[in-house]
N, C-alpha and C positions, 0 to 999 in steps of 0.2 A: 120359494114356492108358497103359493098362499091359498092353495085347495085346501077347505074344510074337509076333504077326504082323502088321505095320504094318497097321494100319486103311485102307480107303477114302476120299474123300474123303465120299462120299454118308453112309458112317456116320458119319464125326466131326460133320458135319454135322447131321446128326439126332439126335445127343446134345448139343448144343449150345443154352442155352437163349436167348431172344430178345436178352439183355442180355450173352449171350458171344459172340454173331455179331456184334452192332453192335463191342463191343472189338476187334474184326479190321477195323473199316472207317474206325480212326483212324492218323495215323503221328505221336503228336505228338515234339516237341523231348525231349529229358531231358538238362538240366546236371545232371550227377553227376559231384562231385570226390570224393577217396579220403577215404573215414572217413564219406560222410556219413549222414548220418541219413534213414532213410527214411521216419520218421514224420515229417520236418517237410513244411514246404510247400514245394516247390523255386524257381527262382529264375523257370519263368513258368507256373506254379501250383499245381496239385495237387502230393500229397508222393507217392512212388514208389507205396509200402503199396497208397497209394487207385489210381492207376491199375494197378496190375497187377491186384489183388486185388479192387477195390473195382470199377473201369469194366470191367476185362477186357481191358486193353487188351495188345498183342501184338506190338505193331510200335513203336518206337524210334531216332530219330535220336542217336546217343550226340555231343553238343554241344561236350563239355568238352573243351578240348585235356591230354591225358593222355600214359603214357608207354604201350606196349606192357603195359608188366606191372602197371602202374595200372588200363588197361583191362580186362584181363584178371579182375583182384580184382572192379571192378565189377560184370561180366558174370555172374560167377560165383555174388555176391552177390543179384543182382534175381533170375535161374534159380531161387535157392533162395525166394524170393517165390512165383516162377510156381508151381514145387512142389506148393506149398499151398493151389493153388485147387482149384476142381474139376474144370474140366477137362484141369489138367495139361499143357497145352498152352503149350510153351519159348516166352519172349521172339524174338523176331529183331533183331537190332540190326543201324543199318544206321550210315553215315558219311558223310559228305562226304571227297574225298581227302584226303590225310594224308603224300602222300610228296614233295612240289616245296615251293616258300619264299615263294608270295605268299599273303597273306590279301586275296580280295578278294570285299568285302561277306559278311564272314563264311564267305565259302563253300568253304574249303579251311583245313585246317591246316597250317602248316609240320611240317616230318619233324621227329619229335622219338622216337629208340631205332629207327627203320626207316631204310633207304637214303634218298638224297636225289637226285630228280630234277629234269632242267626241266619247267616247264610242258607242259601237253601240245601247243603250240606249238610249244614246240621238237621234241617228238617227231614233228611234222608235219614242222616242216625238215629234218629228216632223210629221211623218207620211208619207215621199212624195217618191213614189217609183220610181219619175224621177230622185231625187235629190242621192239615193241610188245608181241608178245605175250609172249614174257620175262619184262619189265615188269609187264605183267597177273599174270602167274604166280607175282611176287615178292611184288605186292600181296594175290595172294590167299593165297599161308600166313601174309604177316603177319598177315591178319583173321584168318583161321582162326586162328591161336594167340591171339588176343586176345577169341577167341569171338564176331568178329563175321561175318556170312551174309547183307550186305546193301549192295552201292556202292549210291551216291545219284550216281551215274555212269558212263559217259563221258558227255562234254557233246559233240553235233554238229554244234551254232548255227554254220552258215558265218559269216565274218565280213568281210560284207561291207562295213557299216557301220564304217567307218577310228574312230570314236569312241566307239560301244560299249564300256561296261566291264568287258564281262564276257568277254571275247575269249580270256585268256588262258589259260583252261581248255578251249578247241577247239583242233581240230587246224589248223584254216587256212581257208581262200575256196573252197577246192577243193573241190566234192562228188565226185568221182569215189575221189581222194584221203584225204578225210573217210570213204568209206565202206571203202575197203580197210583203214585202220588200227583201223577200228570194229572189223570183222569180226576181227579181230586180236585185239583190247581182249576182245571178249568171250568170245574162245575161249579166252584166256588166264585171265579169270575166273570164266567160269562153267565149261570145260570143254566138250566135243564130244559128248559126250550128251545128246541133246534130252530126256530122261526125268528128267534128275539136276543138280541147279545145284552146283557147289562154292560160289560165293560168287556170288547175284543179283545182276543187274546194275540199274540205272535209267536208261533211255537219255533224253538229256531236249538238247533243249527242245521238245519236238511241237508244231506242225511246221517248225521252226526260227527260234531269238530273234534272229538278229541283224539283221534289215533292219527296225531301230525309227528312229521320226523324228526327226530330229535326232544322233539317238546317243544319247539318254536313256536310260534304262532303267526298265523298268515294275514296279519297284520298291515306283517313285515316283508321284505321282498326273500332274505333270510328261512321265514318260516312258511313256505307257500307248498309245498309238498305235504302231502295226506296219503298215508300207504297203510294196507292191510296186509301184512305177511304173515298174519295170522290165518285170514281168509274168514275173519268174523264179521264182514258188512252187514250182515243179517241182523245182528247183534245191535247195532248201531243205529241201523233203521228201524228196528223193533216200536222206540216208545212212540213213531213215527205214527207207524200205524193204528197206534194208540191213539194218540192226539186226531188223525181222521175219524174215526171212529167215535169219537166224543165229541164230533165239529168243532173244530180249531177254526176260527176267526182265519188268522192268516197264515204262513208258516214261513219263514226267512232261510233260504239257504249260506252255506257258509262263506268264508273266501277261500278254502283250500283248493288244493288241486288234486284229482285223484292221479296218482301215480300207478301203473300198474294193475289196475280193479280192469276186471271182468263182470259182466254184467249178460248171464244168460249165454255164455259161452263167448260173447263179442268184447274186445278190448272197447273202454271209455275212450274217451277223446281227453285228453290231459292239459284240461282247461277249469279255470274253477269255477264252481259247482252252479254259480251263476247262469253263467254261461253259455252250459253245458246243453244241450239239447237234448239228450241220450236221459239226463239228468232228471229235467224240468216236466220236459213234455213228455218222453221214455216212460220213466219212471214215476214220476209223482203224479202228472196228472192222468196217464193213461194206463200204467198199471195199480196204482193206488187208488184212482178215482176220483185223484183230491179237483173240486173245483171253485177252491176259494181263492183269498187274494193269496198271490204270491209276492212276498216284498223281499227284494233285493236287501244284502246288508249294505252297509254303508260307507261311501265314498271309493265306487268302482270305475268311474267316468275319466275323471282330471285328477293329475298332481295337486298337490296340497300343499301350501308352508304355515303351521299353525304354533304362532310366537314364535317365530325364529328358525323353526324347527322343521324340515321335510316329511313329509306325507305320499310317498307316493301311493297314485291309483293303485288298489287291489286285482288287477287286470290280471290275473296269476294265468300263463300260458296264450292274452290276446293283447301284451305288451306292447305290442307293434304296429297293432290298429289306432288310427285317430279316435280323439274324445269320441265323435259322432257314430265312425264305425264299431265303436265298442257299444255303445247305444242300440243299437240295429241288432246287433250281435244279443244284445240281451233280450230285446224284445224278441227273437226268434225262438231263445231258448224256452218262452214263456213267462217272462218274468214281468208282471202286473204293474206294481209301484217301482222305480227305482229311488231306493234308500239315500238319504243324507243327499241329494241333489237337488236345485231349481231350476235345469238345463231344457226348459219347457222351447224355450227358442231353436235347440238343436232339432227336438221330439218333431217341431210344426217344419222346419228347413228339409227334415226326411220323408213326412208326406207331400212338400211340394217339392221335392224332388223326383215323387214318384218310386220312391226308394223304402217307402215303408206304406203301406195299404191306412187309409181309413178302417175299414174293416176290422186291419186288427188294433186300431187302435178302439174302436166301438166296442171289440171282445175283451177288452181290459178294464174296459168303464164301465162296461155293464157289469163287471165283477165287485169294482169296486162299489158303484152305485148300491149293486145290494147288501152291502155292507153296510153302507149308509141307511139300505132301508131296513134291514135288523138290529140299528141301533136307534133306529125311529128317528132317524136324524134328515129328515126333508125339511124341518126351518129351522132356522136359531133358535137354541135353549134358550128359557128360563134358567138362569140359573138357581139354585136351592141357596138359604140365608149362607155366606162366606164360612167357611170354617172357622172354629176358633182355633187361638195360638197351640195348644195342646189337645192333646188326642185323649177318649175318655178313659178314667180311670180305669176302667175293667179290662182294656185293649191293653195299657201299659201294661198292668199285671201279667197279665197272658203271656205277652211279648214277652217280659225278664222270666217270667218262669220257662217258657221254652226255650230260650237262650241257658238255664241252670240242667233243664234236661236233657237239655243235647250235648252236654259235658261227657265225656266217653273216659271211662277208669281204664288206663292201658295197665299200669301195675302197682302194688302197694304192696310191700313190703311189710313186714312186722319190726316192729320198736318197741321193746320193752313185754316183748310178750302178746303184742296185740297188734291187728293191722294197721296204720299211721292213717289212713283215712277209713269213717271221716272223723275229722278234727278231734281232737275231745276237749269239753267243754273246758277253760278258765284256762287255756294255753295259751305261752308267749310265742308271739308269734313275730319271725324277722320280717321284712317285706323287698322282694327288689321286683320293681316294674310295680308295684301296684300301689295306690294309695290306702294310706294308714285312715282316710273317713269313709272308706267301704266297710272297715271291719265289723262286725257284731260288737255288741256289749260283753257278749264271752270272752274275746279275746281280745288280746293287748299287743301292742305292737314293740317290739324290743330287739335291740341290737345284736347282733348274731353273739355274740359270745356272750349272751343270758338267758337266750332264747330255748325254746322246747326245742321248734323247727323251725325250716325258712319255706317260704313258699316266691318262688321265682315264674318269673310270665317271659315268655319268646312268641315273637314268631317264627314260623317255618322258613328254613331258610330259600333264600332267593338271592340273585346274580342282579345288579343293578345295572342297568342300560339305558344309555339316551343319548342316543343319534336322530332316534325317528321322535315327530310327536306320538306321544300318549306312550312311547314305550318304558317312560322313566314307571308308568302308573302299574306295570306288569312286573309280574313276578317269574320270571325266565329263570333258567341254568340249573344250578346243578342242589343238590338238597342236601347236602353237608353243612353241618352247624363248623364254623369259624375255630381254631386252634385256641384262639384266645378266649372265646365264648368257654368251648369245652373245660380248658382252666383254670376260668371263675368258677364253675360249677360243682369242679373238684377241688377246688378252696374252700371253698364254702361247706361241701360235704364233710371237711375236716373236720367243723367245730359243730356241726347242725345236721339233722337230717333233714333233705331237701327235698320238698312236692313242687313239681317242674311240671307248668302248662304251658301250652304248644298252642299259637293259634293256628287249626291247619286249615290254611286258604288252600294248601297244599299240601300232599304228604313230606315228612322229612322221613331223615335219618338217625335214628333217633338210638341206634347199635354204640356208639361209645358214650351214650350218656346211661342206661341202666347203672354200670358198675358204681356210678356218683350220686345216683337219684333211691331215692325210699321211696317214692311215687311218682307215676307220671300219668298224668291226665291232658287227653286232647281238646278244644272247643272250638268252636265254629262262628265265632262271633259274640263276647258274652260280656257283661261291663264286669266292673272287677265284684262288685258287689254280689251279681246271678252267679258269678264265679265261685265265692264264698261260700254262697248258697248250696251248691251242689259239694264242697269239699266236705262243709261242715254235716251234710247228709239234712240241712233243714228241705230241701226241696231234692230227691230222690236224681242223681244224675243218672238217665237211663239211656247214652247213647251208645252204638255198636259200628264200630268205624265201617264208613257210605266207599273204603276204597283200601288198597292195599298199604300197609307200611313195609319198605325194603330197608332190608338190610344193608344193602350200598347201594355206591353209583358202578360198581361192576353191572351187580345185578341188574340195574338197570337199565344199564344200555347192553345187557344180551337180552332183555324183553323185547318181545311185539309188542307194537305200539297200538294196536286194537283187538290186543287181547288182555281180560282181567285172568290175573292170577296165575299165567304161565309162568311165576317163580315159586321160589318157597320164600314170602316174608318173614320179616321179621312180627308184623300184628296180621291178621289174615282178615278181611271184610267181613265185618260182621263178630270181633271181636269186644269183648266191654266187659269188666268186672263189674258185679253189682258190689254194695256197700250196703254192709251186717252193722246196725244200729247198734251201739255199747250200752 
């Protein structure tokens, strides 16, 4: 576009030919590492050239974990593609986060050239919706310098389901909670102008992933059922309405399948949520009001094989329709972009088959168009000077000390007459899991039978699987620490008293380690050093667990799986000792 006077959406529209409005209603993947070639085929299909240039396509998940100023050459690179079409009209690149340390199922990058935070978990234990939005704000010039205008987040999924693997990128159990730090998240990224996004948001999992059965995840073909026998859907869609209310950019629904849900007295249709027409159009657009993009997750179309490894489509409940008629099927239900696909060829093959309306392919591009036009994005960026390799001093700071506050005191014990944490000063100290050049100057690192104490790092437990891609990246099953783990722990107790930290991506079980432990402290994400930091009480740990700790795996599976707190834990939400300086 080359009006001196930003265009309308009605006109961009209308100059758009039927094969450049479909490119606006794909979002697929794009692995792109630095140097590559854009004429080849990339790693899950098409080569760049052919979708910008060749599908039309507009929207992009940038896949690759890259640096800042990696990204940024990228970005810059494919723009000059876009260029040269004819409509002119700029890539949007979106991401998955990129600033906390777990990869799970693909769906985060650790920080690599930007600040490093915890989970956003941990930013639940904390609770501070000033300190969220910060965060967002940090996040959002780092994309801006990288040329990206698009999260594939915040995630709202309450997690109520103690086994769920995908926990760790919510805020916690708490919708009331959940929806204050949204509201937060998104002011801090897109900005307080409802006319103007700095950087889109995607609020996702519509209308909330975590009360799946068993604790599966719908992934998998295994984890595709979502039930409420609680009857708390309410609950679930809460930060929903939250995120409308604050203008959410876009909003992604899940891949579960509702089992069972009633909806205003009428049974759903037990399809997933995609889908779902009851769902999309029912519910989110016509009783919520939402009228922005709605973007499918990712990879609901075709079978998959990714390194080896099967993938099937997430079709949970329209397994038996073709690629195409699952297609159709989705666009019925309302769904604007289809996530992780380039299948622009099938999208044009259903309008001239007569089988899908122009019409409503116009009603999806004008959705998305003005997205495009509240990112101001009707010609190629400028981009701003590349980023540099590391993020500024002040951001790091931030980042570790938020990672040292969201460390959550579950118990401390007294030693010698006094609580074991935090630390006291010129203490030997054992070390397993953590490196001896994170310590302070205070303490010394020394071999358990000379030692004061030992301080020991886990993670929560998790069931390892990999049959499917990406399920090796999940943390599934059941939340019992290991016979053998439990062992070391009471060995170790023999000669030492032990402060045990828990990365909880997830909640464990954490009922036969008291009797061995002098302390146990949880975090969410934290290098060993901000870890320190909070034992030793130089940076105030002030987190209050974002979700239940049970007791067993009894308990656990006589819970509702979308309900918080219908047991008695063993820690309760919202649990944290504070630490009394010596």
């Amino acid at each position: 576009m080359t009006d001196t006077v930003a265009p309308s959406v009605s006109s961009v529209l209308g100059q758009l030919t039927l094969e450049e409005k479909v490119g606006l209603l794909v979002h697929p993947m794009a692995i792109i590492f630095p140097g590559a070639d854009f004429d080849a085929p990339s790693i899950v299909g098409p080569s760049i050239r052919e979708l910008v240039q060749e599908r039309h396509v507009r929207y992009m998940c940038l896949g690759a974990p890259t640096t800042p100023e990696q990204t940024a050459e990228i970005a810059g690179r494919v723009q000059e593609l876009a260029s040269g079409s004819p409509s002119g009209l700029p890539v949007v690149f979106s991401t998955d986060p990129r600033h906390s340390f777990l990869d799970v199922g693909g769906a985060a990058h650790s920080a690599s050239g930007v600040s490093q935070w915890p989970e956003a978990l941990g930013l639940g234990a904390i609770g501070d919706p000033e300190l969220v939005r910060r965060y967002a704000e940090i996040v959002r010039d780092d994309y801006l310098a990288m040329g990206i205008r698009m999260a594939l987040h915040p995630q709202v999924d309450l997690t109520t389901e103690p086994r769920w693997p995908r926990q760790a990128q919510s805020f916690g159990s708490d919708p009331a909670l959940t929806s204050r730090l949204l509201t937060a998240y998104l002011a801090g990224l897109q900005g307080t102008d409802p006319g103007s996004y700095a950087v889109a948001t995607t609020t996702k999992h519509f209308p909330g992933g975590g009360p799946q059965l068993r604790g599966d995840d719908p992934h998998f073909p295994y984890g595709r059922e979502q039930v409420y026998p609680g009857g708390r859907f309410d609950d679930h869609l809460a930060p929903f309405r939250a995120a409308i209310e604050a203008g959410a950019a876009a909003i992604m629904p899940y891949y579960g399948m509702p089992v069972g849900l009633q909806l205003d007295g009428t049974a759903v249709e037990e399809v997933g949520f995609a889908f779902n027409r009851q769902i999309i159009t029912g519910l989110l657009r016509e009783k919520l009001g939402y009228d922005g993009v709605v973007l499918s997750d990712f990879g609901l179309v075709e079978d998959q094989e990714i390194f080896g490894k099967p993938l099937p489509a997430r079709a949970w409940g329209v397994e038996h329709l073709s690629p195409a008629d699952r297609v159709l099927r989705l666009f019925d239900a309302g769904i604007d972009q289809l996530g992780g696909v380039f299948c622009t060829d099938t999208v044009l093959d259903l309008v001239r088959e007569g089988r899908l309306s122009e019409e409503r392919i116009d009603q999806s591009a004008r959705r998305v168009l003005a997205l495009h036009e509240k990112l101001g994005a009707w010609k190629v960026p400028s981009l701003p000077a590349a980023p540099t390799e590391s993020a500024p001093r002040d951001h790091i700071l931030l980042g570790a000390a938020t990672q040292a506050r969201a460390v959550t005191v579950l118990s401390n014990d007294e030693v010698d007459g006094h609580p074991l944490l935090p630390l006291s000063r010129n203490a030997r100290v054992h070390l397993v899991g953590i490196s001896s050049d994170a310590l302070p100057e205070h303490l010394t690192a020394s071999i358990a039978e000379d030692a004061d104490l030992a301080i020991m790092r886990v993670r929560a437990p998790f069931e390892r699987r990999d049959d499917y891609a990406l399920e090796g990246d999940m943390e599934h099953g059941s939340l019992e620490f290991d016979d053998a783990l439990i062992a070391q722990i009471a060995d170790l107790a023999r000669l030492v008293p032990v402060v045990l930290s828990v990365t909880l991506s997830r909640p464990a079980i954490l009922t036969p380690l008291l009797e061995h432990t002098a302390a146990i402290v949880g975090e969410f994400g934290a290098t060993d050093a901000a870890l320190l930091e909070a034992l030793t009480g130089s940076i105030s740990p002030d987190g209050r667990l974002p979700f239940d700790l049970p007791r067993s795996s009894r308990a656990v599976e006589a819970s509702s799986p979308d309900v918080a707190g219908d047991i008695d834990p063993l820690f309760r939400r919202g649990w944290g000792l504070r630490l009394i300086r010596r």
